[in-house]
C-alpha positions as CSV (number, residue, x, y, z in Angstrom):
1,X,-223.1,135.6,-50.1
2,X,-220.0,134.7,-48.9
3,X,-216.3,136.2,-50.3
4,X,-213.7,134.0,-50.7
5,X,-210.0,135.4,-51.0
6,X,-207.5,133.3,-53.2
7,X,-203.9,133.3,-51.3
8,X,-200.8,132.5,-53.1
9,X,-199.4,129.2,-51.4
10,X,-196.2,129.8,-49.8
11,X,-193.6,127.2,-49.5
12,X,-192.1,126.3,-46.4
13,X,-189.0,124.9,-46.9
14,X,-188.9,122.4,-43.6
15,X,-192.4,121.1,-44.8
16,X,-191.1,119.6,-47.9
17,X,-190.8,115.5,-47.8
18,X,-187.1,114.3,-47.7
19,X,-186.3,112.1,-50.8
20,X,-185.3,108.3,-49.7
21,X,-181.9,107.5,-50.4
22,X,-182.0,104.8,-53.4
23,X,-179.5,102.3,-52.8
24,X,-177.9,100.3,-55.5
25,X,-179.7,95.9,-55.5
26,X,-177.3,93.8,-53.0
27,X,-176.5,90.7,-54.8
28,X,-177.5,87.6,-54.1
29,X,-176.9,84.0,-55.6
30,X,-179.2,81.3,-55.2
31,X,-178.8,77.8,-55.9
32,X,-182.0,75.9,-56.2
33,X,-182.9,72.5,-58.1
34,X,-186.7,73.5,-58.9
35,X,-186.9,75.6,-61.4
36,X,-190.4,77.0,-60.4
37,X,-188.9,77.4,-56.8
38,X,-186.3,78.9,-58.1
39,X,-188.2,81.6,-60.1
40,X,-190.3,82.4,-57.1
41,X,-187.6,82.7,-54.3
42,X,-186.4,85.1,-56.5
43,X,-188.9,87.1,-57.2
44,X,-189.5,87.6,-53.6
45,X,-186.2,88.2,-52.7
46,X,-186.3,91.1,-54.8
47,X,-189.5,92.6,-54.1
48,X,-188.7,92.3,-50.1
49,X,-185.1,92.7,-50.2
50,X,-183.8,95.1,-53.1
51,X,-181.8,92.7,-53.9
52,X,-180.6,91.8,-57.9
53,X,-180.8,87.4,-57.8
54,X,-178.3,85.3,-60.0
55,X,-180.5,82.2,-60.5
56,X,-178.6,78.9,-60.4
57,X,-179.8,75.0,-61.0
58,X,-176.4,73.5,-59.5
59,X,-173.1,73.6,-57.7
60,X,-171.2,73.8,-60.9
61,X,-173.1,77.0,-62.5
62,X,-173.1,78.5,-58.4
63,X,-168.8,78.5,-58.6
64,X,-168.6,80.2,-61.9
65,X,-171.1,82.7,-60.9
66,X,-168.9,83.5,-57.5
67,X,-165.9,84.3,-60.0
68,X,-167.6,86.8,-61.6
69,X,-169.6,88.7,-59.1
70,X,-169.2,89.7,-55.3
71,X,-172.1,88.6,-54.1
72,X,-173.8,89.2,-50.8
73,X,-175.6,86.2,-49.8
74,X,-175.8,82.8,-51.0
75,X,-179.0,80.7,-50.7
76,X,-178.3,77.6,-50.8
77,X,-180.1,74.2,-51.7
78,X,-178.7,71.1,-49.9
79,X,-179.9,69.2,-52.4
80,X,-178.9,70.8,-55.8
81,X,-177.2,69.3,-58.2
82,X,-173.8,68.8,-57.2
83,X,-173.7,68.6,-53.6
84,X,-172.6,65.3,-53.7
85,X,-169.3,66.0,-54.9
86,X,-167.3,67.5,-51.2
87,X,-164.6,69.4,-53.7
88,X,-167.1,71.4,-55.3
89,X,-168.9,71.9,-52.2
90,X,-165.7,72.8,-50.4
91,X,-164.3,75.0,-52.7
92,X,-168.1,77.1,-53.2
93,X,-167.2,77.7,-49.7
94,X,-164.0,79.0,-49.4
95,X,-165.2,81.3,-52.4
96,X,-167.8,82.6,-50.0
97,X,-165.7,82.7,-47.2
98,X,-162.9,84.8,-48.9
99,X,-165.4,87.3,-50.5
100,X,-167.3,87.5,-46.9
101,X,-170.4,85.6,-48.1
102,X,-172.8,84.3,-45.8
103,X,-173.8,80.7,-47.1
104,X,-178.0,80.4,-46.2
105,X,-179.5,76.7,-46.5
106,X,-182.6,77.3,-48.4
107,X,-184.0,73.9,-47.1
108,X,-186.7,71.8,-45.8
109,X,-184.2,69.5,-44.3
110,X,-184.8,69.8,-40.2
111,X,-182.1,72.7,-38.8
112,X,-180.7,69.9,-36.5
113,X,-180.1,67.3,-39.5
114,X,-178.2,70.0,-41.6
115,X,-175.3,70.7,-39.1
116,X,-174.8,66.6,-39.1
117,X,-175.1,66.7,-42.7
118,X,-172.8,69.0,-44.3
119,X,-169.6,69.9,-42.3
120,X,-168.9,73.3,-43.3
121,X,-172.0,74.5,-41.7
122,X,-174.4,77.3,-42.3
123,X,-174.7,80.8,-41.9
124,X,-178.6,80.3,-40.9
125,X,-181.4,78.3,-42.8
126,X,-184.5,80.1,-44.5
127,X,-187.0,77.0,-44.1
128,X,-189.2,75.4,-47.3
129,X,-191.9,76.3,-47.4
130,X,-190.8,80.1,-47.2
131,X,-193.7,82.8,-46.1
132,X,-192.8,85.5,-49.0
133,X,-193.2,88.8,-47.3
134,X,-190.7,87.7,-45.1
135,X,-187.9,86.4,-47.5
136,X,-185.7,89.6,-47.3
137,X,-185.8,90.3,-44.0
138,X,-184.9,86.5,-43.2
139,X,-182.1,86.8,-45.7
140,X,-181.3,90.2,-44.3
141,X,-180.9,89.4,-40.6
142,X,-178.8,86.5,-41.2
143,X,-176.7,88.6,-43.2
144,X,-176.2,90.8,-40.2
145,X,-175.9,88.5,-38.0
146,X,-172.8,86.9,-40.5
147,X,-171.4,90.6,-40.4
148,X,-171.6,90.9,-36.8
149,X,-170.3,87.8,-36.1
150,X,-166.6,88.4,-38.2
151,X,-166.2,91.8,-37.3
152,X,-166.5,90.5,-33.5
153,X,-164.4,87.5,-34.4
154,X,-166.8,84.8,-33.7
155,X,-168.8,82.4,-35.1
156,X,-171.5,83.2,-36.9
């Protein structure tokens, strides 16, 4: 027969797990024509990203949106409603510029025809088709690469 001897656990106070810090969502607007797109860039933005999404369908919703919240990040659609009209387009981006707001093509236009396409330029461009896991880093490091690129005094 074999004895068995019950010992009180002691607790070690280095052993015990650190908690993660919980950080607030980062904001992000996104400006997409398809509506089903639109639902599922955003859902993987913020299961990837911890990021809170403002879902818009045009240029027009995208500008009152900016005057209300400081976003982060702004996805943008080449193609969404709106982007025909160069005042709108224009002053979206002196809204992001002023509230240091990377603008992101969300696009399946070519990288190379974007830059000849729309003069104020892009941040970086998250490709259609988009590989979901990756959304939030994508968005993320282009982001950082934005920041990097004021606080140095370049171009980002």
């Amino acid at each position: 027969m074999t004895s068995m001897s019950l010992m009180k656990p002691t607790l070690n106070p280095d052993s015990t797990p650190e908690r993660e810090e919980v950080l607030p969502p980062t904001f992000v607007l996104l400006a997409e024509r398809d509506d089903t797109l639109r639902e599922v860039t955003a859902r993987a933005l913020e299961a990837t990203g911890n990021y809170c999404v403002v879902e818009v369908p045009d240029i027009q919703e995208a500008l009152e949106q900016m005057e209300k919240i400081a976003f982060a990040a702004l996805l943008l659609d080449p193609r969404v409603d709106g982007m025909e009209d160069m005042r709108e387009i224009e002053a979206l981006y002196l809204m992001a510029d002023r509230a240091g707001c990377p603008v992101i093509a969300f696009s399946d236009i070519p990288q190379s025809d974007l830059g000849l396409a729309y003069p104020f330029g892009f941040a970086g461009v998250v490709p259609k088709p988009f590989w979901a896991l990756n959304l939030g880093d994508q968005v993320s490091d282009i982001r950082a690469g934005f920041t990097a690129g004021r606080v140095s005094g370049g171009d980002a």
